[in-house]
C-alpha positions, 0 to 999 in steps of 0.5 A: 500500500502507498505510503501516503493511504491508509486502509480504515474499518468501522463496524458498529455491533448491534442486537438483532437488525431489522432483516428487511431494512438491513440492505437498505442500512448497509447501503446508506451507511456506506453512502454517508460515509463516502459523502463524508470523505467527499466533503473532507476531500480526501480521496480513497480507492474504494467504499465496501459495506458489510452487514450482518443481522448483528452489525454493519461495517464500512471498509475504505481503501487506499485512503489517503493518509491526510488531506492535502495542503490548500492556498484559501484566498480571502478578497477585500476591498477594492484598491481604490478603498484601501489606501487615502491620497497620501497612500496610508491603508484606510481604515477598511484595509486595516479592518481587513487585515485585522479580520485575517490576523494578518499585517497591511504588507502581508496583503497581495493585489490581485488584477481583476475585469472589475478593477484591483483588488486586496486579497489575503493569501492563507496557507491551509494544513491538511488534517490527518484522517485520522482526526476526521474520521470520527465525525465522518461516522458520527455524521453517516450514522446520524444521517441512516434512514431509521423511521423510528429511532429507539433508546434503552437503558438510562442511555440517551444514545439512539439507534435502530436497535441497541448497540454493543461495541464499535470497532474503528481501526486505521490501519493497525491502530484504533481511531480513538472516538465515542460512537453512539454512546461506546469507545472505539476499539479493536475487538469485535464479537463472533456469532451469538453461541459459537463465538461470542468471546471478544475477538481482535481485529489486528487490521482492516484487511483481516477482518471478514477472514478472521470473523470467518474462522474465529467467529462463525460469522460470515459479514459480507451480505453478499457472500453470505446470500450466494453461500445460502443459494448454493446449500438450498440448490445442494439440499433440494438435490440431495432428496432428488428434487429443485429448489424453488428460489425466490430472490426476496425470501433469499435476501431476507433468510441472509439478513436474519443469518450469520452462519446459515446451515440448510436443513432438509425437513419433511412433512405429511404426504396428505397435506399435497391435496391442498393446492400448492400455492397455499402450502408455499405461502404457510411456508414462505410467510410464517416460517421463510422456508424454501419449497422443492419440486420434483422432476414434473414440477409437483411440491414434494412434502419436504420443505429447506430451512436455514439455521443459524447454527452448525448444530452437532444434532442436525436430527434435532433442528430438522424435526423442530421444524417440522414439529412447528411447520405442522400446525401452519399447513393443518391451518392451510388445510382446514380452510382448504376444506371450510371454504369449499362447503358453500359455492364462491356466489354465497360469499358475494353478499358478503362483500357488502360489508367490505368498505372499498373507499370510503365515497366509492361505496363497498366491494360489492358496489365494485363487482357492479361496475366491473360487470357492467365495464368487463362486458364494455371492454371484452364484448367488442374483442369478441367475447360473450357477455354472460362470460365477462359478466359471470367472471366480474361477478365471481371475481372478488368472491374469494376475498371473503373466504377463510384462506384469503383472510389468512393469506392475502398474498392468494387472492385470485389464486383461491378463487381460480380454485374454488371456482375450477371446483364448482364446475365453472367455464374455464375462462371464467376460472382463470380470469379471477386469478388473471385479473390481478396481472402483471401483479409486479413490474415485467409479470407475466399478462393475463392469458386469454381475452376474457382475463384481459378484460377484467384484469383492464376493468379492474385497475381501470375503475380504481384508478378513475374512482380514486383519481374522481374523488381527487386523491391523486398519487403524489410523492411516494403516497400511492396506498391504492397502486395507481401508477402500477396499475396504470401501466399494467393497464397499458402493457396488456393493450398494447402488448396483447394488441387489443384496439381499444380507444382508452378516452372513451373507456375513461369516461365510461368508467368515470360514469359508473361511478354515482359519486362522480361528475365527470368532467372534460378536463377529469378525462384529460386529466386520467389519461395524462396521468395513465399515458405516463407511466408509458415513459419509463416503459418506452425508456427501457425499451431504448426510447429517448424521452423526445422520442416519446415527448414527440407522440404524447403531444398526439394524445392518441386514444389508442394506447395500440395506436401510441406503440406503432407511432413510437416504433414509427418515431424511432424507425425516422430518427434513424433515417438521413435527415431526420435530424434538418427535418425535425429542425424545420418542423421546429421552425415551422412550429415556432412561426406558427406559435407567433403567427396570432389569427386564422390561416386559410385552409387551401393553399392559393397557387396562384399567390406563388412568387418564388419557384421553392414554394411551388416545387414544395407544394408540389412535393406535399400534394404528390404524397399527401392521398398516400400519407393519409390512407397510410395513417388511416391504416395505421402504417405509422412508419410507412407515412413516416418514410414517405414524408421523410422524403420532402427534406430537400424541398422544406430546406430549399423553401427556407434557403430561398423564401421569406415567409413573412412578406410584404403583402398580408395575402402572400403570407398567410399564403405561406404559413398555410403552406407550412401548416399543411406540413405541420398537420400533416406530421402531426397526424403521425407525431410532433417531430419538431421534439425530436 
């Protein structure tokens, strides 16, 4: 290592951290520590974050040892009003030069645009890190994000969770400090039964091997949740079967271990006839195990657990969990049973008790409107109304069931079942379950017609409902997912492909809720708000945002229409001169913009003075019939091509034509010429954004 850098460690030892805030934690306090550094300009070669259930640390190397010295100048008054006549320093000068603890002579001149000015020269000594370190981490804990900070004992310190020792070293020495209420010092504790003895840390770089070997802790998250997956792949092999992963289960079992050991553990073969989806939740929710599959992707009746032990009985802990995993699938099974006694339609009525918000009525009042909106939707995509009727009438019936009430995470799941065990039309089955697709970003969409209908109708009415009643998403608030739903609205349309013209669906949604008077600008509103969401989706598909800028101005009423204009808008911004195009039509756009009356409709050829304006005419008239029927047909990209082409003819008619001429009617003439090109673009998209 230089000479000059140093290799520094913190770790702040703690009880039991939050598991699910413990990345998040890790990640802050490595941030706050490098702005420290930042601020106190001293440069390091790298930041790393440790955390573990029971400490987070933060090593930096190639620190540099101490910051370099620095010139500061400090300016004060002009020449002119530091010395009198005589040329003896006024009394301002003196005060300056007092100010600076510094003599008259020590001042220098410093040459500016504005005159001559006094300036006072200091010489800066850099600080050792060493002595700014302590604040630096003082500041980065202070500034962790800990919603509810908590104290213990009769000490004032506050944190997250109560703190038990805090290692700063620099090199090989300690950074002497007080941190959240402890001295800084060498020693760290293993893990909590196989090493909790005191144990010392000689230098930074031996810190994750020596808590490794001597502590049974393994302190970088990471390493930690790889060492996991690969045991759970191991496990799930070792009884001939695949483990199913589900990365945020996987990133929560790594914050709640220090020294994770898989253990394989079985349970009774009869609980497999209830459906799997109610097992895995009973396993996953309340116990964090990982499930196996078989060969034909069937659950197996075996489940993984990590404990946080090597235990010399591993006999013991497999049959402690299943002792206690036995209760929570015989839960799973009883409601199983319970709910299938009556039909899903006697749990309808129900839902009148249920409060969906407060001025949008119950859930019940929602099921009305989704049937009357699932058949305006589904109908026109050929789908039969008794069908669309029959699903949206059935859809929220499982809410009331007893597995729902314990496992939230199965609506639509449960009523695909109970509905699948009454004998119900298949589409109807699945579109209880489809309707609440894509549940996350990039899911999967619902399968059939009828499932896209619902599942459109569902998010369409809470989102016109919640935005009627003025409680718009603002910030980080949006309890009922309105911006999700919004794009999982959309992604269906338009990667299903379904022609549905979202204003009229709108305002035929906005009607059906009695509470709400829908006005012009409310149906404006929503759409702006809905179309939105398409930003960040069109961004990662490499779309700039003058691209997408370019066809939301269009507002067209078809989401489908909105991705062929895209696709149409990125196929011409790759062609030659799309680049002086998109300028002109800048150019037109701003003419226009100052141009304050109404511009005839026709253009008059016989007001024509220059041969630029006629050859452009000319070139706009040839292609105008195709450029129309192609938009009719929604050939967005072929019209683009096409008038693409009047490049050369626009870019001459500005070379050689003065659009504002003497004469009114010559003029308006022109611009109207212009406006006709405008349109005509318009129709496709606002180029001149690009």
């Amino acid at each position: 290592m230089d000479m000059n850098t140093t290799d520094f460690l913190v770790e702040i030892g703690t009880e039991e951290l939050p598991p699910k805030a413990l990345k998040t934690l890790s990640k802050a306090f490595v941030d706050g520590v490098k702005a420290g550094l930042d601020e106190a300009e001293l440069r390091y070669e790298s930041a790393l974050g440790y955390a573990a259930p029971r400490r987070l640390a933060v090593r930096v190397q190639g620190l540099q040892a101490r910051q370099e010295d620095k010139t500061v100048e400090r300016k004060g008054p002009a020449k002119k009003a530091a010395f009198d006549a005589d040329g003896n320093p006024t009394k301002a000068l003196q005060g300056f030069a007092r100010g600076c603890g510094a003599d008259v002579a020590d001042l220098s001149e410093m040459e500016t645009d504005k005159g001559v000015w006094m300036v006072y020269y200091l010489e800066q000594k850099g600080q050792a890190a060493a002595d700014l370190l302590p604040e630096i981490v003082n500041q980065a804990l202070a500034k962790l994000p800990i919603p509810k900070r908590m104290r213990w004992g009769s000490s004032d310190v506050e944190f997250v969770r109560p703190v038990h020792w805090v290692m700063m070293l620099l090199d090989g020495a300690v950074v002497p400090a007080t941190v959240l209420g402890h001295e800084t010092s060498n020693v760290t504790h293993g893990h909590r039964f196989h090493a909790p003895q005191a144990i010392e840390i000689a230098r930074p770089g031996d810190y994750l091997t020596v808590l490794r070997e001597q502590g049974y802790v393994e302190a970088d998250f990471d390493a930690r949740q790889e060492r996991i997956r690969q045991q759970v792949i191991a496990a799930a092999e070792s009884v001939n079967g695949v483990a199913e992963i589900d990365e945020s289960l996987l990133e929560e079992v790594a914050a709640l271990n220090e020294w994770p050991t898989a253990v394989v553990g079985d349970f009774d073969e009869s609980f497999l006839n209830v459906p799997s989806e109610a097992l895995i939740s009973a396993m996953k929710g309340h116990q964090k195990y990982f499930h196996i599959l078989d060969a034909n992707g069937r659950l197996m009746a075996k489940f993984i657990t990590l404990s946080n032990i090597e235990s010399s009985n591993p006999e013991s802990v497999k049959k402690g969990n299943e002792r206690v995993i036995r209760p929570r699938l015989s839960d799973a099974k009883f409601f199983w049973d319970q709910d299938r006694k009556q039909p899903l339609d006697d749990f309808l009525p129900r839902l009148k008790t249920v409060v969906f918000q407060q001025k949008l009525g119950t859930l019940y009042d929602k099921v009305e409107r989704l049937e009357t909106l699932a058949v305006k939707i589904g109908k026109p995509l050929g789908e039969a109304s008794q069908i669309l009727e029959r699903a949206a009438r059935l859809s929220k019936c499982d809410l009331m069931s007893e597995m729902v009430g314990e496992f939230p995470d199965l609506q639509g799941v449960m009523g695909r079942y109970y509905a699948q065990a009454q004998n119900e039309n298949a589409l109807v089955s699945e579109a209880i379950d489809g309707q609440y697709q894509p549940r996350f970003a990039g899911d999967a969409l619902p399968a059939s017609t009828v499932s896209q209908a619902l599942a459109i109708a569902d998010k369409l009415d809470t989102i016109t409902g919640i935005y009627g009643i003025g409680q718009v998403p603002t910030g980080d608030k949006d309890p009922f997912a309105l911006r999700r739903s919004a794009l999982g609205l959309m992604r269906i349309i338009i990667e299903k492909e379904l022609d549905l013209d979202l204003r009229l669906l709108i305002q035929f949604s906005l009607d059906l809720h009695s509470e709400i008077t829908a006005s012009e600008t409310l149906v404006d509103e929503i759409y702006d708000f809905i179309v939105s969401r398409l930003k960040a989706y069109y961004a990662a598909k490499g779309v700039s945002a003058e691209q997408f800028e370019a066809v939301r101005v269009c507002a067209p009423a078809h989401p489908l229409d909105f991705g062929k204009r895209i696709d149409a808008v990125c196929q011409f911004s790759d062609m030659e001169g799309a680049e002086s195009l998109s300028a002109a039509n800048k150019r037109i756009a701003n003419i226009l913009k100052k141009y304050d009356g109404d511009l005839p409709e026709e253009v008059d050829t016989t007001l024509f003075e220059e041969a630029a304006e006629k050859a452009l005419f000319e070139a706009l008239d040839a292609l105008r019939e195709t450029v129309s029927s192609q938009i009719a047909g929604r050939d967005y990209a072929a019209a683009m091509a096409l008038l693409a082409t009047i490049r050369q003819p626009v870019d001459a008619f500005f070379d050689q034509v003065m659009v504002m001429a003497d004469s009114e009617a010559v003029k308006q003439n022109r611009l109207a010429l212009l406006n006709q090109i405008y349109q005509l673009f318009l129709q496709v998209a606002d180029i001149s954004r690009l």
